[in-house]
NUDOMI-94895 format. One line per 4 residues: their letters; for each residue x negated, y, z of C-alpha. Coordinates in steps of 0.2 Angstrom, whole numbers, plus 5000, padded with zeros to 4 digits. Each point is the difference from the previous one (the first is absolute). Example, Ala and Ser with C-alpha at 12.3 -4.5 7.8 and 13.67 -1.06 7.14 Angstrom:
2
AS> 4938 4978 5039 ~ 4994 5017 4997 $
//
This chain:
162
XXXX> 5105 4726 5222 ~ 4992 4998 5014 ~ 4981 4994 4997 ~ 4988 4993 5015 $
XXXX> 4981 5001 4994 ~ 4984 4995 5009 ~ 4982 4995 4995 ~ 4982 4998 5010 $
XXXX> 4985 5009 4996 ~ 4996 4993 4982 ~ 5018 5007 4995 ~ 5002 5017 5008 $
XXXX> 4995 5009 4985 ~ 5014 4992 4988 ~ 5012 5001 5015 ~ 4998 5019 5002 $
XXXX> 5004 5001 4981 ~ 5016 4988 5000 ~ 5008 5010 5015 ~ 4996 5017 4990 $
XXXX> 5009 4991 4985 ~ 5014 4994 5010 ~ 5001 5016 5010 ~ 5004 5009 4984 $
XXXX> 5011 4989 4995 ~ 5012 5001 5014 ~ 4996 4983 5008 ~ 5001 4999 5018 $
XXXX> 4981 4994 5005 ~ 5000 4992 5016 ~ 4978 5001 5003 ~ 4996 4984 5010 $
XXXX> 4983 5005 5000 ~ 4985 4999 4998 ~ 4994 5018 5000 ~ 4989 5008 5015 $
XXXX> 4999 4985 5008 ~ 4985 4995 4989 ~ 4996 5020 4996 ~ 4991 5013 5008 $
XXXX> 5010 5012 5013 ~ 5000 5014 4986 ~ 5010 4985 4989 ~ 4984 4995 4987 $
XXXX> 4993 4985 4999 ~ 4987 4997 5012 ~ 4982 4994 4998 ~ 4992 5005 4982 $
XXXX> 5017 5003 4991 ~ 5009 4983 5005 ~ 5013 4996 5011 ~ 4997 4991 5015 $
XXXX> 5003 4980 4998 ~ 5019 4995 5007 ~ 5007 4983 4999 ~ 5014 4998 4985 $
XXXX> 5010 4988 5010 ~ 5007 5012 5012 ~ 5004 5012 4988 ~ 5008 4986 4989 $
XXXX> 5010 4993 5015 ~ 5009 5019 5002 ~ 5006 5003 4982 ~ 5006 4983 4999 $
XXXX> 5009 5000 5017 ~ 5009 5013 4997 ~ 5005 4993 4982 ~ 5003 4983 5008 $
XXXX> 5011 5008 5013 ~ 5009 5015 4987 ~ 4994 5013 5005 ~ 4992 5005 4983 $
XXXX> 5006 4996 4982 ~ 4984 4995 4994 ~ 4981 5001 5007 ~ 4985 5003 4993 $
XXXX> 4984 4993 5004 ~ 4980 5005 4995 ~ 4986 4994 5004 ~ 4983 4996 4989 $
XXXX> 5006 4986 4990 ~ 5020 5000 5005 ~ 4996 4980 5005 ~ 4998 5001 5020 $
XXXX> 5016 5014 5000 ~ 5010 4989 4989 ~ 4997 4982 5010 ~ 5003 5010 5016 $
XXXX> 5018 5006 4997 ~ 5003 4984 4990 ~ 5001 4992 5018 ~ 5015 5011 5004 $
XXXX> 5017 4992 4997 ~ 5011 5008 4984 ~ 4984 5009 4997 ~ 4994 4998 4980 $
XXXX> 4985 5008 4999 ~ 4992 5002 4981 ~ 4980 5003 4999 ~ 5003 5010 4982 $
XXXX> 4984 5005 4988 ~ 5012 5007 4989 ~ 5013 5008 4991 ~ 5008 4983 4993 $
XXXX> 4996 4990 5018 ~ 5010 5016 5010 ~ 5016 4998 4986 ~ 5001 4982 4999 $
XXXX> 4997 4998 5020 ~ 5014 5011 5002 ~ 5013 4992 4986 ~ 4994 4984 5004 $
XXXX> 4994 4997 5017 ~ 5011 5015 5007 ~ 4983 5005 5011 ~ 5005 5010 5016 $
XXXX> 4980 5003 5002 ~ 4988 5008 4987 ~ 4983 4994 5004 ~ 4988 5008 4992 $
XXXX> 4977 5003 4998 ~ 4994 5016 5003 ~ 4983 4994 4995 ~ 5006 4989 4981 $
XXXX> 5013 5011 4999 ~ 4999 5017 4991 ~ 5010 5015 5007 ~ 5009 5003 4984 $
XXXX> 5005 4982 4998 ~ 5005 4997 5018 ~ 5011 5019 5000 ~ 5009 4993 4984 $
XXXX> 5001 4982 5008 ~ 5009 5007 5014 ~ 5011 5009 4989 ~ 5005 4984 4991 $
XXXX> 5003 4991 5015 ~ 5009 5011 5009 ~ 5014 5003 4986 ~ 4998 4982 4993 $
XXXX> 5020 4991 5004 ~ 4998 4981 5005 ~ 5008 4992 4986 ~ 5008 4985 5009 $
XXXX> 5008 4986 4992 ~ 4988 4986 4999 ~ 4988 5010 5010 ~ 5011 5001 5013 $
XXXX> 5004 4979 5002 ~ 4980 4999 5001 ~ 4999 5013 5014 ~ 5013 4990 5011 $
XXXX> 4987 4986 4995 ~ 4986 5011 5010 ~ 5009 5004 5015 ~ 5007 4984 5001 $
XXXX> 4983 4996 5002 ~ 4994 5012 5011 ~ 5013 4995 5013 ~ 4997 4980 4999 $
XX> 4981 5006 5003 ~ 5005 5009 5017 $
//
């Protein structure tokens, strides 16, 4: 599977943990950033221990570009709250990006919703939760069915909206 990733400054902590989770589990981790370009040269964050501000759109834009276009299976975004990240790839067409807080929110947006986007806070959530979210959501199947009619529904939608 291949796995686009990418978060701004108030994510960079929780992304370095997902790609090391992903990493060892075989996934193919394309890093869309951001990393030193809101660090220090030596890679840490600059200025008293926190990353430099970046802005969450452009990071947002690249993950769900390259989902839009298919050049990933799936994305995930991070950014403090996982709200900006997830309205940003939302305006991406076939992108269906999921702002999780949880284990139940990343199965059900998966089996459901069949979310191509896991959006995720690296400030509300905690690194445990959002590690085992990403392991629900990455292995959840999309159930179909019923699911499926009210997905045509959506895109319908975002094509009328063009």
């Amino acid at each position: 599977m291949k796995v686009a990733i990418g978060c701004d400054h108030g994510g960079l902590e929780l992304k370095e943990g997902i790609v090391a989770l992903l990493g060892s589990q075989g996934a193919e981790i394309i890093d869309m950033g951001t990393g030193g370009d809101c660090c220090s040269a030596d890679g840490k964050p600059a200025a008293a221990g926190r990353p430099v501000s970046v802005d969450y759109p452009d990071y947002g834009a690249k993950v769900a570009g390259a989902v839009s276009a298919g050049e990933v299976d799936k994305g995930i975004l991070v950014c403090g709250t996982g709200i900006g990240m997830s309205i940003v790839a939302n305006k991406f067409p076939g992108v269906r990006a999921a702002l999780c807080h949880d284990a139940f929110t990343a199965r059900m947006s998966r089996m459901h919703n069949d979310a191509n986007i896991l959006a995720i806070g690296g400030r509300v959530t905690g690194r445990e939760v959002a590690l085992d979210m990403v392991n629900i959501w990455l292995s959840t199947p999309f159930e179909g069915g019923r699911h499926q009619r009210r997905l045509d529904k959506i895109s319908d939608i975002e094509k009328s909206a063009r």
